[in-house]
C-alpha positions as CSV (number, residue, x, y, z in Angstrom):
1,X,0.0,0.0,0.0
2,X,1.4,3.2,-0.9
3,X,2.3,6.1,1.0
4,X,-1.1,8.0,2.6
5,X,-1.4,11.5,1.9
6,X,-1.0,12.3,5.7
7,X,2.2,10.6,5.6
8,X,3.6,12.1,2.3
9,X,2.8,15.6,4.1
10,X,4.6,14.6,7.2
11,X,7.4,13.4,4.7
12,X,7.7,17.4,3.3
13,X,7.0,18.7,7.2
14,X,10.4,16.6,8.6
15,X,12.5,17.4,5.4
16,X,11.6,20.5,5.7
17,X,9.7,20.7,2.5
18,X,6.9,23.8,2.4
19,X,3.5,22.1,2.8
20,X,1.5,24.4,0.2
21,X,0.0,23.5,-3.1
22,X,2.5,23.7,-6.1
23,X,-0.4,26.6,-7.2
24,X,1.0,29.0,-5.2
25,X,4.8,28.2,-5.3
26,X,6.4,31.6,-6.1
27,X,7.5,32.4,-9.7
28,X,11.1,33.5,-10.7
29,X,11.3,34.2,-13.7
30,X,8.4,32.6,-15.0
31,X,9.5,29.3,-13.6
32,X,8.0,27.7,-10.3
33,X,11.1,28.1,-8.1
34,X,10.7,24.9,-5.9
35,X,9.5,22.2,-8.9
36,X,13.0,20.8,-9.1
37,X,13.1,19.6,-5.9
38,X,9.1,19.0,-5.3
39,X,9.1,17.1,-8.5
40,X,12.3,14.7,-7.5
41,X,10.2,14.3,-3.7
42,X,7.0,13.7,-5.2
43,X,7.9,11.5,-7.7
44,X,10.5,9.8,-5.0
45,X,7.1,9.6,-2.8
46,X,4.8,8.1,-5.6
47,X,7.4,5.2,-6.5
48,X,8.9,3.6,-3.4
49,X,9.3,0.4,-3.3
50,X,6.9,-2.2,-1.5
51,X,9.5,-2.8,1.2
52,X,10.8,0.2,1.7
53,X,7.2,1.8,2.8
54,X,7.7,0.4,6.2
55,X,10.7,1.9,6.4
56,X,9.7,5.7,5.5
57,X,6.8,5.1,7.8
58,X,9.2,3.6,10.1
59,X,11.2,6.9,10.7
60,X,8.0,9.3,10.2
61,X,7.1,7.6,13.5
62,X,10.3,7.9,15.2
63,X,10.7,12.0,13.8
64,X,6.7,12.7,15.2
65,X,7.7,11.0,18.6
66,X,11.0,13.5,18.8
67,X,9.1,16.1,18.1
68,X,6.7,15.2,20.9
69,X,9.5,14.6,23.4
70,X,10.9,18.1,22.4
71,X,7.6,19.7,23.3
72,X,7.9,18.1,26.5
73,X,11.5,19.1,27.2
74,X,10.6,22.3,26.5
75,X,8.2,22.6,28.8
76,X,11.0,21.2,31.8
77,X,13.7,23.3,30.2
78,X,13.5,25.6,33.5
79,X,14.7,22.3,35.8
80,X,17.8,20.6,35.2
81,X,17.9,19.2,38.6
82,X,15.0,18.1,41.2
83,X,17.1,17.2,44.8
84,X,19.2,14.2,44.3
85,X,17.9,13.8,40.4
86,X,19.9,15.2,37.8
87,X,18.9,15.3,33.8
88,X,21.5,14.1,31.4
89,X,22.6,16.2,29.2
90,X,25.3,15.9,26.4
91,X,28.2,18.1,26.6
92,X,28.6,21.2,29.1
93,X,25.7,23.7,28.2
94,X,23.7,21.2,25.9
95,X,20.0,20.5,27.6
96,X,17.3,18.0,26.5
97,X,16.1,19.6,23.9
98,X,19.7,20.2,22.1
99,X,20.1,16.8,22.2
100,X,16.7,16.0,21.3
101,X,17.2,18.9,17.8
102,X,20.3,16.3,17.3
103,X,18.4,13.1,16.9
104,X,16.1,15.0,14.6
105,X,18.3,16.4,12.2
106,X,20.3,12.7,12.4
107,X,16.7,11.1,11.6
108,X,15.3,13.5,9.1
109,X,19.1,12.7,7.1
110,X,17.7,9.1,7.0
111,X,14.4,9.8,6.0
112,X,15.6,11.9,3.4
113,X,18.4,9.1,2.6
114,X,16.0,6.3,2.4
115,X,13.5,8.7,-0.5
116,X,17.1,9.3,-2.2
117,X,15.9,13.0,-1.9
118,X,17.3,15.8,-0.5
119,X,16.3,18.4,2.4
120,X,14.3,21.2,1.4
121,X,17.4,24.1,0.3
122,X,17.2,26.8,2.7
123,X,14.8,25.6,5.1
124,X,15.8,27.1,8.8
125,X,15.3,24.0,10.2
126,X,18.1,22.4,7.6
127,X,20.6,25.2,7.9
128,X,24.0,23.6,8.6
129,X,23.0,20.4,7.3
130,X,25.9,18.3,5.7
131,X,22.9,17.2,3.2
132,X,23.4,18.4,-0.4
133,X,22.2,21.9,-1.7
134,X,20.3,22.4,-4.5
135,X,21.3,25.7,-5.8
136,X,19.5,27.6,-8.8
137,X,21.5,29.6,-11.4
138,X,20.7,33.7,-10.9
């Protein structure tokens, strides 16, 4: 069974894809400025194979439980310690949800891996990626 539609548009939320209608992509030049890159998701989407749609539903569980665990760090970010209990933490100054941001960006690589896509190109949420850049001619 293919992809749902609720799970292609998680898909473009974690890779950090814009989830509008191709309508009202802006124009550059006359030219849809995303379609590249929504055309190689899209079509990367529509054509998995059988076995491999576990897997990309696989990680968009494992990205949409992070997420909830990062709204939940958040809202303990004030307490790092409670008497004799201490959160972990990664290095010196990193809290919960730094580590938490981490995992994500390690799983959305995956996700985007497994679709043989890349993140969306300039999305603040992808900024310092080590993911490829699509980059358009001026």
């Amino acid at each position: 069974m293919p992809l749902s539609d609720q799970e292609k548009m998680l898909v473009r939320k974690h890779l950090g894809y814009p989830t509008i209608s191709q309508a009202v992509v802006p124009q550059q030049g006359g030219y849809p400025i995303a379609t590249a890159v929504y055309f190689v998701l899209e079509g990367a989407m529509d054509h998995l194979l059988a076995g491999s749609i576990g897997l990309v539903q696989t990680k968009i569980a494992q990205l949409e439980n992070i997420e909830n665990a990062l709204d939940s760090a958040i809202q303990r970010l004030a307490a790092s310690r409670l008497g004799d209990l201490v959160l972990r933490t990664g290095r010196s100054g990193e809290s919960e949800p730094d580590l938490l941001r981490k995992e994500r960006a390690n799983r959305r690589k995956e996700l985007a891996d497994l679709l043989g896509v890349q993140l969306y190109p300039g999305a603040l949420q992808n900024m310092g990626s080590t993911n490829s850049i699509l980059r358009y001619p001026s």
